[in-house]
N, C-alpha and C positions, 0 to 999 in steps of 0.2 A: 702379524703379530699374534693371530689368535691361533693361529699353526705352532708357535713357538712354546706354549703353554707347558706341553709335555716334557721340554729339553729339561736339559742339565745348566745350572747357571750360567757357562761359559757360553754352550753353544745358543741359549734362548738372548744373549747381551751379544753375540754377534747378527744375529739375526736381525735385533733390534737396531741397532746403528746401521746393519745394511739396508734397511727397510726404510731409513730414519734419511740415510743419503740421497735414497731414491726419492724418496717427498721433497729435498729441500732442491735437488740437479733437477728435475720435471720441470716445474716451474719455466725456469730460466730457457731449457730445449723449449717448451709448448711459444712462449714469448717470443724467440727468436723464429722460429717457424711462422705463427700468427703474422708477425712483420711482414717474411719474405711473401707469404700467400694474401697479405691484404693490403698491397701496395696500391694497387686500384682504390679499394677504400679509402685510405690514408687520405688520396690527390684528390677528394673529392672538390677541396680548394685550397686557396694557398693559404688560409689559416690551418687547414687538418696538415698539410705538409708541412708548417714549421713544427707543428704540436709530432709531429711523425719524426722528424730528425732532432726533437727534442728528447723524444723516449729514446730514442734508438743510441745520441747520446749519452743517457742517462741508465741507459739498461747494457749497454754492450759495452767490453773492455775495449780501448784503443788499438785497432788491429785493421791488419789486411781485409779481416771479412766487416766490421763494420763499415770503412771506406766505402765496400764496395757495396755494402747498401743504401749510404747518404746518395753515391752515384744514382745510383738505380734510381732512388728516391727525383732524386733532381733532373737526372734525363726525364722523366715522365712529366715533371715540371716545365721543362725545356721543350719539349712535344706539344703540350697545352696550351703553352702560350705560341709557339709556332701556328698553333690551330687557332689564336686570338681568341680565347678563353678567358682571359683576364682583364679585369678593366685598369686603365693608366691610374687610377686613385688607388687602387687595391694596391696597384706596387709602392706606389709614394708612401703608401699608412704602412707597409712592411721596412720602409728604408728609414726611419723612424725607431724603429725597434729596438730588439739585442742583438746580439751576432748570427745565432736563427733565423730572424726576419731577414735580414738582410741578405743572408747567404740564398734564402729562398728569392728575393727579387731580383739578385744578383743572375739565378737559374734564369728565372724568367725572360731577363735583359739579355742572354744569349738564343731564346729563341725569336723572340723579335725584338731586336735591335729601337727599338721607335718607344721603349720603354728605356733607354740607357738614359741616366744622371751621369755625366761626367766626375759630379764632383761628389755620388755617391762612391763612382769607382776609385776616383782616388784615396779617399775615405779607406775602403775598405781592402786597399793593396798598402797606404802609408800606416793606418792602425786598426789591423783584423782582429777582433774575438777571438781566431784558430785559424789553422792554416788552411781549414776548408775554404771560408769565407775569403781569403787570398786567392784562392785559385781561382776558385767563381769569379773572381773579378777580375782577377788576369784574361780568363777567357771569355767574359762579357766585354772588356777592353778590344781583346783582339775580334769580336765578332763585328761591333762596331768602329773600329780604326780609322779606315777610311771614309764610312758613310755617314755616322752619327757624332763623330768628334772633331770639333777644330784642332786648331794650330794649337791654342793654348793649351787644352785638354789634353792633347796629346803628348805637350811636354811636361805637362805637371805631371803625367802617369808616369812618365821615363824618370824622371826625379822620384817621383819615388820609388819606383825601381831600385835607383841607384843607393835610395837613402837606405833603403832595407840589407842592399847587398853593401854596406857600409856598417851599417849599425847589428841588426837583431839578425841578417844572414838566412832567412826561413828561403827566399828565394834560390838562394844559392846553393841549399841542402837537397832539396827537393826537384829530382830530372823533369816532373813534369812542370812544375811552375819556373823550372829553369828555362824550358826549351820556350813555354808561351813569352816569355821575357826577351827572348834570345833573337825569336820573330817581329817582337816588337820593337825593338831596339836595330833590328836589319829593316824595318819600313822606314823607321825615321829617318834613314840616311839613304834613300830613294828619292828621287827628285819629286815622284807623283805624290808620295807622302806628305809634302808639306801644300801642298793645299789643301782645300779647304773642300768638304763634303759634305 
């Protein structure tokens, strides 16, 4: 701006708004950046991870690329609890929450199955926050299917399957939370499926 001093009105007031874009667009790049290089940080535990898919919700438009960094986000989550990282209370005080918490113990519950609530996951496939918090639970459902869920849990899940794919459709829409459905719905009707695990 202090370059622009010399101009002529016009070109010193273009300068100025170009100058003026570039302060406000920075931001928002250095933000989105900061996230993808500080995912490590973020996970340091599963409180800085819901506070991490909370900004990332709160700062990034609805799109292909923030998806893919809730994913990112929550595989790391899904890694750390595979590596028994997390204590069984820490997930219970997350399932408790808002849609955040939940979404994040939902992660958790797909890397070691021995933290799944049945009847968190029904919870959060029959009335999700977002349709992130749905998947998570579809695929926390399917990681434990067979090993962590009974009879019962298993049918309450498929109901509400059915209720969503009746009512509000988010299942129906969406090919990935279609096809975990589509699998779970082909176990039920498998003979080994109805026992008990």
């Amino acid at each position: 701006m202090v370059g622009a001093a010399p101009l002529d009105g016009w070109s010193q007031s273009v300068l100025i708004e170009v100058g003026a874009s570039v302060l406000l667009l920075a931001p928002l790049a250095y933000i989105e950046d900061f996230l993808r290089r500080s995912l490590g940080e973020i996970n340091a535990s599963l409180r800085s991870s819901v506070a991490g898919l909370s900004a990332i919700r709160n700062l990034l438009p609805s799109d292909e690329r923030r998806t893919a960094i809730f994913d990112e986000l929550l595989e790391a989550v899904i890694d750390r609890a595979r590596d028994g990282e997390f204590p069984a209370t820490q997930i219970r005080t997350l399932l408790r929450g808002d849609g955040d918490d939940r979404t994040v113990a939902l992660a958790a519950m797909i890397g070691s199955t021995s933290f799944v609530e049945g009847a968190a996951v029904i919870r959060s496939i029959r009335r999700p926050d977002s349709a992130n918090e749905q998947y998570y639970a579809l695929r926390a459902a399917s990681a434990a299917w067979s090993s962590q869920l009974d009879a019962d849990q298993r049918a309450r899940i498929l109901a509400a399957i059915d209720d969503d794919n009746r009512t509000r459709g988010w299942i129906a829409q969406d090919p990935h939370r279609r096809q975990i459905a589509a699998r779970l719905q082909a176990a039920s009707s498998t003979p080994a499926s109805h026992r008990s695990g």
